[in-house]
C-alpha positions as CSV (number, residue, x, y, z in Angstrom):
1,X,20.9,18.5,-16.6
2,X,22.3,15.3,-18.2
3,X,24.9,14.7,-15.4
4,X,22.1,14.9,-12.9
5,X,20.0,12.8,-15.0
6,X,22.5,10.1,-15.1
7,X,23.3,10.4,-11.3
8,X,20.0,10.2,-10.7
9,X,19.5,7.0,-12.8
10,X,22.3,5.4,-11.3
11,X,20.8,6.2,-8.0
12,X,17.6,4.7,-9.2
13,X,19.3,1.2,-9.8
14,X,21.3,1.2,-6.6
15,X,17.9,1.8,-5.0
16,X,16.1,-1.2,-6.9
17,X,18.9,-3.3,-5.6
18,X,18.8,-2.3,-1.9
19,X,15.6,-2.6,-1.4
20,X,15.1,-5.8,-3.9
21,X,17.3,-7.4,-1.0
22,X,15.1,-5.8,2.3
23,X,12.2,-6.8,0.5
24,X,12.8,-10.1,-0.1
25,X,13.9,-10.7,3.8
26,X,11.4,-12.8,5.7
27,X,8.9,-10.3,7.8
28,X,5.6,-9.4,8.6
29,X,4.5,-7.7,5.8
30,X,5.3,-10.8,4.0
31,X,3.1,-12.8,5.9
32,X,0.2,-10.9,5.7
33,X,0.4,-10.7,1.9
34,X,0.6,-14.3,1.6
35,X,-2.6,-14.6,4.1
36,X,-4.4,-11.9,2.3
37,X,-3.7,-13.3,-1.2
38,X,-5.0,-16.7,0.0
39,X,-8.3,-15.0,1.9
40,X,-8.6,-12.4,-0.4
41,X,-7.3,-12.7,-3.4
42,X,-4.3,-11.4,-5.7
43,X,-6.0,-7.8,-6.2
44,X,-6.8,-7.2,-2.3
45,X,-3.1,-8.3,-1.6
46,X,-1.4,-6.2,-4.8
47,X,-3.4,-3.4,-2.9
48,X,-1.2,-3.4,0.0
49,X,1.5,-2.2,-2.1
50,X,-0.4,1.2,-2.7
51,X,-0.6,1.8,1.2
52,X,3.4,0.6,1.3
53,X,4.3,2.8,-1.3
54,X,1.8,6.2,-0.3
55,X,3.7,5.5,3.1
56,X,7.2,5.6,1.8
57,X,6.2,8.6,-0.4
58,X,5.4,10.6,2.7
59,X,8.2,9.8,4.5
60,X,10.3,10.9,2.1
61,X,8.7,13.9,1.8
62,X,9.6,14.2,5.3
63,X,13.0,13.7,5.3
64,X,13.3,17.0,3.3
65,X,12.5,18.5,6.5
66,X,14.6,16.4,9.0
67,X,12.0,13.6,9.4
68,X,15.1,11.4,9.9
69,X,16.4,13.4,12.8
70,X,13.2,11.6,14.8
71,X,14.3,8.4,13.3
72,X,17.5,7.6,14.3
73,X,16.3,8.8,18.0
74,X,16.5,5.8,20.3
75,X,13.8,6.8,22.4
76,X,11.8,6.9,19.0
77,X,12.7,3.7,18.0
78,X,12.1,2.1,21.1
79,X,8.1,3.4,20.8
80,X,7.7,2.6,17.6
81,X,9.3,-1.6,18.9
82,X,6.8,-1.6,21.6
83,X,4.0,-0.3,18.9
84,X,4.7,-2.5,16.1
85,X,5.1,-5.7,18.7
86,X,1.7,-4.9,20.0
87,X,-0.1,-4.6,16.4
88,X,1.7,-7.9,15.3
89,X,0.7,-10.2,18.3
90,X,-2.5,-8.8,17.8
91,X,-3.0,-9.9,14.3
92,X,-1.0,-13.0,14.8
93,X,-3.3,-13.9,17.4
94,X,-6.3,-12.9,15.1
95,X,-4.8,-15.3,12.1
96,X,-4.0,-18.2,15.2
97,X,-7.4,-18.2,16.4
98,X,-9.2,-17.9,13.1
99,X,-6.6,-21.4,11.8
100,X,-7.7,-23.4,15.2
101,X,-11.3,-22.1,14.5
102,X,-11.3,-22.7,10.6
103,X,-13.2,-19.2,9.9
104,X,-10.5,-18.2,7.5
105,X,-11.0,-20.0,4.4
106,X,-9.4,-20.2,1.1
107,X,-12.2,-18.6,-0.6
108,X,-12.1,-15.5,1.8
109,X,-15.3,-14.6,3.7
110,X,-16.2,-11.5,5.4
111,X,-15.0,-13.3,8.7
112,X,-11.2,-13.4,7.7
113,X,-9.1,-11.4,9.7
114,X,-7.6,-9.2,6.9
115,X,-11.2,-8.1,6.3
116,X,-10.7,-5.3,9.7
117,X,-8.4,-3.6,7.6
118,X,-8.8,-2.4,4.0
119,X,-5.9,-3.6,2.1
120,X,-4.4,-0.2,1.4
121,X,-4.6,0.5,4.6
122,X,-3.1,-2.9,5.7
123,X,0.0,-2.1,3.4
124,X,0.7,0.9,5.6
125,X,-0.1,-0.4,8.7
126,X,1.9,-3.9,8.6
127,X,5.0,-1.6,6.9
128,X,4.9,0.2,10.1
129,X,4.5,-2.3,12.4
130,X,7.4,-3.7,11.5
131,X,10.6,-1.7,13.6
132,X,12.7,-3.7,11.0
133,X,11.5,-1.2,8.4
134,X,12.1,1.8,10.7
135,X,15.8,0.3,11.3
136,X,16.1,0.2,7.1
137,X,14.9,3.6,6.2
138,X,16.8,5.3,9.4
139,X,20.2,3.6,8.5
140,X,20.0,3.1,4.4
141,X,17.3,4.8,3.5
142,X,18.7,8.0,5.1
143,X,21.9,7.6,3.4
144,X,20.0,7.0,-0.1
145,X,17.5,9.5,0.3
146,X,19.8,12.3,0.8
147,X,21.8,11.3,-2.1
148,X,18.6,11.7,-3.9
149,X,17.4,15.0,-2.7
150,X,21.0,16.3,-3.1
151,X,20.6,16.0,-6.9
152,X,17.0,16.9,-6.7
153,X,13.8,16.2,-8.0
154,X,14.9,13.9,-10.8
155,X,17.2,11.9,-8.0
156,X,13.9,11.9,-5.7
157,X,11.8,10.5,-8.3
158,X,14.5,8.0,-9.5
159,X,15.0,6.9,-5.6
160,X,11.6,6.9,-5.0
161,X,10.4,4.8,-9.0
162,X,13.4,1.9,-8.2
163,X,13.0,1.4,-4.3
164,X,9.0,1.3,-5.2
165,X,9.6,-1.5,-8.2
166,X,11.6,-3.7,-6.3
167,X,8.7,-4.2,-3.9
168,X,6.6,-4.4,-6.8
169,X,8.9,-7.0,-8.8
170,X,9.5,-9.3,-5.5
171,X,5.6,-9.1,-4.3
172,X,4.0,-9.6,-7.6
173,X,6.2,-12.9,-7.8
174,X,5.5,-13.8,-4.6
175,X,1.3,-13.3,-5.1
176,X,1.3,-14.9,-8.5
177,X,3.2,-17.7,-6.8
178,X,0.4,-18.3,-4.1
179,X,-2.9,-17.3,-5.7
180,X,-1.7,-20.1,-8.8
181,X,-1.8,-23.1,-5.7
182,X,-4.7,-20.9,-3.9
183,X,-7.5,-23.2,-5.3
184,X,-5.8,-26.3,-4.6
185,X,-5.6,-25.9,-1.2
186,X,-7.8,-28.4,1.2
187,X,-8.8,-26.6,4.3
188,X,-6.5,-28.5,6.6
189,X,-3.2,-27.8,4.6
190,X,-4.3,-24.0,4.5
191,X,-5.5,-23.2,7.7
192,X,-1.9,-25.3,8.7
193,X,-0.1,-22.1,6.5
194,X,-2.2,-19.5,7.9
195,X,-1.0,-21.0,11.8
196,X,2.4,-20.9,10.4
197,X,2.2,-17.4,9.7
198,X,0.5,-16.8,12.4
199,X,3.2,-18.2,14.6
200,X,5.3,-16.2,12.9
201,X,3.9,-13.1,13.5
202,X,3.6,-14.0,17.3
203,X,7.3,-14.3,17.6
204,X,7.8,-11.1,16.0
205,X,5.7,-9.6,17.7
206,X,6.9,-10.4,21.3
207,X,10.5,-10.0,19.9
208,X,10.0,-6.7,19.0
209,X,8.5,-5.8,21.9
210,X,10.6,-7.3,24.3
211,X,13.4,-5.0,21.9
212,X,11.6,-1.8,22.8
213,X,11.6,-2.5,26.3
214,X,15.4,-3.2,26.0
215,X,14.9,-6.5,27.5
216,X,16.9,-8.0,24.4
């Protein structure tokens, strides 16, 4: 019991490192948090985390059954490009419009585009929308997860504690960081951010999708 206790808390800190360094990659789940925390506010966008995290919770559930068999498919991966490049021009074109049009605001009215999704919700959906974080948990996470479910329920729940509070320690930084300049935003120097991201999530989106048709 101790030797898998120490395993498994060895695994837990390898875990909190990996994904402390996916997490802190530029992506789309990154730019939605930063739009939500500036429409909605720091709770609505800490939210996010809880669908992130109920997601990754099920998947690893998964993976005790050969969920990562589907995964590493290529004909898999290339419908879940062509899917998350749709979603993202979709809600990059949402954030675009709503900059050119000013109806997202700093203080966050019910027009906003993050308002069509609940912010749990949002956390799962913009997590798999994203084929980047189907290429991290079909190459790394694979390799970690079986590690953890070969020493068992104390290496699940030590992979599952440390991947979870590296996303946790790199978002809360990042929404602290944004909600303290929130307020001090004029309209034209916010609804300038929310095009950046919006442009952002634009050429993700068509680069994913052109990835799923194998055109890249």
């Amino acid at each position: 019991m101790t030797g898998d206790l120490g395993r498994a808390l060895a695994l837990g800190g390898a875990a909190f490192v990996v994904a402390l360094s996916g997490a802190m990659a530029p992506g789309p789940f990154l730019t939605v948090t930063i739009a939500r925390t500036l429409t909605k506010g720091r709770l609505s966008a800490a939210l996010m985390l809880v669908g992130h995290a109920a997601l990754e919770a099920l998947l690893l559930v998964g993976f005790a059954f050969g969920l990562q068999k589907v995964l590493t498919n290529p004909h898999a991966a290339n419908v879940l490009a062509l899917l998350g490049g749709a979603v993202l021009l979709w809600m990059g074109w949402g954030f675009l419009r709503g900059a050119i049009k000013g109806t997202i605001r700093p203080q966050g009215d019910s027009t906003a585009v993050t308002s069509r999704f609940g912010p749990i919700l949002h956390g799962a959906a913009m997590s798999l929308a994203s084929p980047y974080w189907t290429l991290w948990w079909a190459t790394i996470g694979v390799k970690l997860a079986s590690d953890a479910l070969a020493i068992g329920w104390w290496g699940f729940a030590a992979f599952f504690i440390g991947h979870e509070l590296a996303d946790v320690a790199w978002y809360g930084f990042v929404i602290a960081a944004v909600s303290k300049g929130r307020h001090l935003l004029a309209d034209r120097p916010y609804r300038a951010i929310i095009g950046a991201c919006a442009l952002f999530l634009l050429y993700l989106g068509a680069k994913f999708a052109l990835e799923g048709l194998g055109l890249v």
